[in-house]
C-alpha positions as CSV (number, residue, x, y, z in Angstrom):
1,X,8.0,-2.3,1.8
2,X,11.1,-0.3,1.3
3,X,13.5,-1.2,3.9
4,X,14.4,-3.3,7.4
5,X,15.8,-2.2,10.9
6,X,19.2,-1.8,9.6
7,X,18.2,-0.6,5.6
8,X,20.3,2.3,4.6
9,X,18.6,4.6,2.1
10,X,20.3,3.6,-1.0
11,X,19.0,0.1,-0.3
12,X,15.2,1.7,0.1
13,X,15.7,3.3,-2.9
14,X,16.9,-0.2,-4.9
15,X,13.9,-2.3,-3.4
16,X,11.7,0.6,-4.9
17,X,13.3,0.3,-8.3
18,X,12.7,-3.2,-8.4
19,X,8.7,-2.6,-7.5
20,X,8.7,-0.3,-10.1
21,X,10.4,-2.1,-12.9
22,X,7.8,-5.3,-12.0
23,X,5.4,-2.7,-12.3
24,X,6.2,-1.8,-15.9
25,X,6.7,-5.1,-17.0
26,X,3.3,-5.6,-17.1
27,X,2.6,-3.0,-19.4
28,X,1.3,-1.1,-16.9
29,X,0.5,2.9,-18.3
30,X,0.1,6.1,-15.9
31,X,-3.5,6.1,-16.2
32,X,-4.5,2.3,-16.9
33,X,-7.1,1.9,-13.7
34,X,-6.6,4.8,-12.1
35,X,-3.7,3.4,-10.5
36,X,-1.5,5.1,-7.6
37,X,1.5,6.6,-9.0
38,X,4.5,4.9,-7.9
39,X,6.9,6.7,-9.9
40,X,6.2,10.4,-7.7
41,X,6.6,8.2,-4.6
42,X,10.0,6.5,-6.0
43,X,11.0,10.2,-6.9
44,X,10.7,11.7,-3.5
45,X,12.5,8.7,-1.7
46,X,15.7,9.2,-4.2
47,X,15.9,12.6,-2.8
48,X,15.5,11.9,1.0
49,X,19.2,11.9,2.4
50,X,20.9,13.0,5.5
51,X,21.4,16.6,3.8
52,X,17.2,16.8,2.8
53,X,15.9,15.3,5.3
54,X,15.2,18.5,7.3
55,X,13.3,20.2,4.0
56,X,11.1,17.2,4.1
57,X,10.4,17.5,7.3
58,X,9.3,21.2,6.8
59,X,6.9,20.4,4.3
60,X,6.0,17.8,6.7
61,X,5.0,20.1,9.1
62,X,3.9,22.5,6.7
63,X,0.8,19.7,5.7
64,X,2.2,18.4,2.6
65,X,0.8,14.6,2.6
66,X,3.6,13.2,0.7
67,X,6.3,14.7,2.7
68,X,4.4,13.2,5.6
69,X,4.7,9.8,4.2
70,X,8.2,10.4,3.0
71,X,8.7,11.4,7.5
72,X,7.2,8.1,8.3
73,X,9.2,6.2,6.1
74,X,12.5,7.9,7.3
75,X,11.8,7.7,11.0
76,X,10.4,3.9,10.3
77,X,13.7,3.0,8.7
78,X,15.9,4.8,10.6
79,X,16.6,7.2,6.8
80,X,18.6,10.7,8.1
81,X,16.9,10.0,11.4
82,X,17.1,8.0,14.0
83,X,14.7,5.3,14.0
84,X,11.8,6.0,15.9
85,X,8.8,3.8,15.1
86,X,6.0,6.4,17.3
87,X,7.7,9.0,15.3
88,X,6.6,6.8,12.2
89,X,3.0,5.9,12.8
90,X,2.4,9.8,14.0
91,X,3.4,11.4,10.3
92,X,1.9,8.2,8.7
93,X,-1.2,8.9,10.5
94,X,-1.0,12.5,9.6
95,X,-0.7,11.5,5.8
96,X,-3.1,9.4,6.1
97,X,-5.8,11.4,6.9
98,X,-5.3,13.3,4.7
99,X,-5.6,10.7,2.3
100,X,-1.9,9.6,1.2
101,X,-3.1,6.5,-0.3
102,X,0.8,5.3,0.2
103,X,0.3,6.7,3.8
104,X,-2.7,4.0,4.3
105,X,-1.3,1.1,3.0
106,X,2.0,1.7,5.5
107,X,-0.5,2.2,8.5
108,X,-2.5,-1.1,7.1
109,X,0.7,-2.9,7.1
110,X,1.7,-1.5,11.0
111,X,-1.5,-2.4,12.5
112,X,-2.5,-5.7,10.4
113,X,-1.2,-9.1,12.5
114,X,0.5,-10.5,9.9
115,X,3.1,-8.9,9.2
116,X,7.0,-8.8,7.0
117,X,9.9,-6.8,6.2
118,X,10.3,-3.4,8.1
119,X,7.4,-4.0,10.3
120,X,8.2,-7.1,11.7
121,X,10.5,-5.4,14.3
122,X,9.3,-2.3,16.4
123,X,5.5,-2.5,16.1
124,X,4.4,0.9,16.7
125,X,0.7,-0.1,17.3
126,X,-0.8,-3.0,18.7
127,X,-2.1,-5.9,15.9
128,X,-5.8,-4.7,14.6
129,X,-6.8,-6.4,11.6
130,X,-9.8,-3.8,11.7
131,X,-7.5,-0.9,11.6
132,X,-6.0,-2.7,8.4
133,X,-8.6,-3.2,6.7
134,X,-9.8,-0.1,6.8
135,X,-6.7,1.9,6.0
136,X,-5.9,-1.0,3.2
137,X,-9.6,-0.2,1.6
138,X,-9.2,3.5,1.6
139,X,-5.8,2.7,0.3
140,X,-7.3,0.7,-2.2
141,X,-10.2,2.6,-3.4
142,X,-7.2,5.1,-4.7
143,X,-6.1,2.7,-6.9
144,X,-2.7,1.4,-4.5
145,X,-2.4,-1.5,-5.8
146,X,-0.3,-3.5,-2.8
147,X,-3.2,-1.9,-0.8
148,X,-5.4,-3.9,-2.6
149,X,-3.7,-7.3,-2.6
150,X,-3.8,-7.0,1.2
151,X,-7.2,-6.1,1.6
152,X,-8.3,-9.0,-0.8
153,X,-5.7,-10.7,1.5
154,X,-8.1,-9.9,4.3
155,X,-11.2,-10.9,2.8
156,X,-9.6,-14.4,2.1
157,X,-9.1,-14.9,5.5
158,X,-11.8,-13.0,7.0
159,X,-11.9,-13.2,11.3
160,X,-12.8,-10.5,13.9
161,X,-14.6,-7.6,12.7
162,X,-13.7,-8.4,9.0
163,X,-16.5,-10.9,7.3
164,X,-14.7,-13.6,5.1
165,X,-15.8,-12.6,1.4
166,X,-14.5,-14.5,-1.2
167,X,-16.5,-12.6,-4.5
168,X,-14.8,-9.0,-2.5
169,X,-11.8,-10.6,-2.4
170,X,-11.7,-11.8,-6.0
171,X,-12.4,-8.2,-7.0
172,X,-9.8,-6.4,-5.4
173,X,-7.1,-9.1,-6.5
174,X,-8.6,-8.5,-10.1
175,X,-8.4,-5.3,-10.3
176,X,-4.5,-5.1,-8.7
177,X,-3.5,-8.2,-11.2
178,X,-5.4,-5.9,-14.0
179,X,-2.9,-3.4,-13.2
180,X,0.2,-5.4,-13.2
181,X,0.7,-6.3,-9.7
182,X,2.3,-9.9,-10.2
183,X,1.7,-11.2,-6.6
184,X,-2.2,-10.4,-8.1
185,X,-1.9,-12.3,-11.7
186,X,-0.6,-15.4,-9.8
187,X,-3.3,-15.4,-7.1
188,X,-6.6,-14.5,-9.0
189,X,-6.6,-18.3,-11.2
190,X,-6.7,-19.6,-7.2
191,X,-9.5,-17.8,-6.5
192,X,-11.6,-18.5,-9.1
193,X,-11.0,-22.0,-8.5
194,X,-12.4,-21.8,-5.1
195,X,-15.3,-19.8,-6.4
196,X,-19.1,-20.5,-8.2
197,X,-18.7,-19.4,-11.8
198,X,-21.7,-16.7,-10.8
199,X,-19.7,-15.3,-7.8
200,X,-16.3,-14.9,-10.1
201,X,-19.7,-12.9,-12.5
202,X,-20.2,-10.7,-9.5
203,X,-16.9,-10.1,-8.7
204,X,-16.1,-9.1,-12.7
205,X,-19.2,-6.7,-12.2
206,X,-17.8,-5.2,-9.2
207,X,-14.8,-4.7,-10.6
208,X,-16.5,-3.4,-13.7
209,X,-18.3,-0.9,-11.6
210,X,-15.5,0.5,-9.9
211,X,-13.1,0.9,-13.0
212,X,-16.4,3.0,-14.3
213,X,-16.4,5.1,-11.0
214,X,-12.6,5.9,-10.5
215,X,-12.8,6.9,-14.8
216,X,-16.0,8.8,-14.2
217,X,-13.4,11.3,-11.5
């Protein structure tokens, strides 16, 4: 998302900038859906440098979650440190599972078989479309709103150990175009063309229901 093989860090942190100012042009407020908050994410990667990167990697080490991300990123990009993609996938993995929601979504990204940007070059893992999906859901279910493009993405296409689900789909993209994702707001009127008018019903409720859920936290 943030950078390719040769991506200095000021060039990470412009790509972010522009995610985040697409972000707000949709109106999009710091608690409308519960969504993951991009600004604290865009905040730590203006501040990892050569000079920092070391303190990251302390509270790296130390267990902080977002530092871990922030380590994955840096080693995946090559930001500090030398670019080492195992290096990557072990502090993503460690964020992760701790539940980084950003921390999913980049390990979706590394282990899904379609793939752009940054992890086009250096795969770290080989292609699992099931190990996407289910870091892009628990991504998703936190509100990460790429996350949940991808795993609507998924359902779309369906194959392997991921049923095809076009109602599951239509939620997900719902609920990322409801928070201003723009890749979301231009796919959903595609969906519902492809859909019955009572599974578009289904997928509103769905939606409905988990807006009520992630509210009810």
């Amino acid at each position: 998302m943030f950078c390719d093989i040769r991506l200095t860090a000021r060039c990470a942190r412009a790509s972010l900038t522009i995610l985040l100012a697409s972000t707000a042009a949709f109106g999009l407020s710091n608690n409308a859906l519960a969504a993951y908050d991009f600004s604290k994410l865009g905040t730590a990667i203006e501040t990892l440098s050569p000079e920092t990167v070391d303190d990251w990697e302390k509270k790296a080490k130390a267990g902080d979650a977002m530092a871990q991300n922030i380590m994955g990123l840096a080693y995946k990009c090559g930001m500090g440190v030398k670019q080492d993609h195992a290096a990557s996938i072990k502090w993503f993995h460690r964020a992760a599972e701790q539940g980084e929601a950003d921390a999913q979504f980049n390990l979706g990204r590394l282990y899904g078989s379609e793939v752009d940007g940054m992890y086009k070059n250096g795969r770290a893992a080989p292609a699992n479309d099931a190990q996407a999906f289910k870091w892009y859901r628990l991504s998703a279910e936190q509100g990460h709103t790429q996350a949940q493009v991808r795993l609507a993405q998924l359902f779309v296409k369906g194959g392997g150990e991921v049923a095809r689900d076009q109602v599951q789909a239509y939620k997900w993209m719902s609920l990322a175009a409801a928070s201003g994702e723009p890749t979301a707001a231009k796919a959903i009127a595609d969906y519902a063309g492809r859909m019955k008018p009572e599974q578009v019903q289904q997928a509103q409720l769905m939606a409905q229901d988990w807006k009520r859920r992630q509210s009810a936290r």
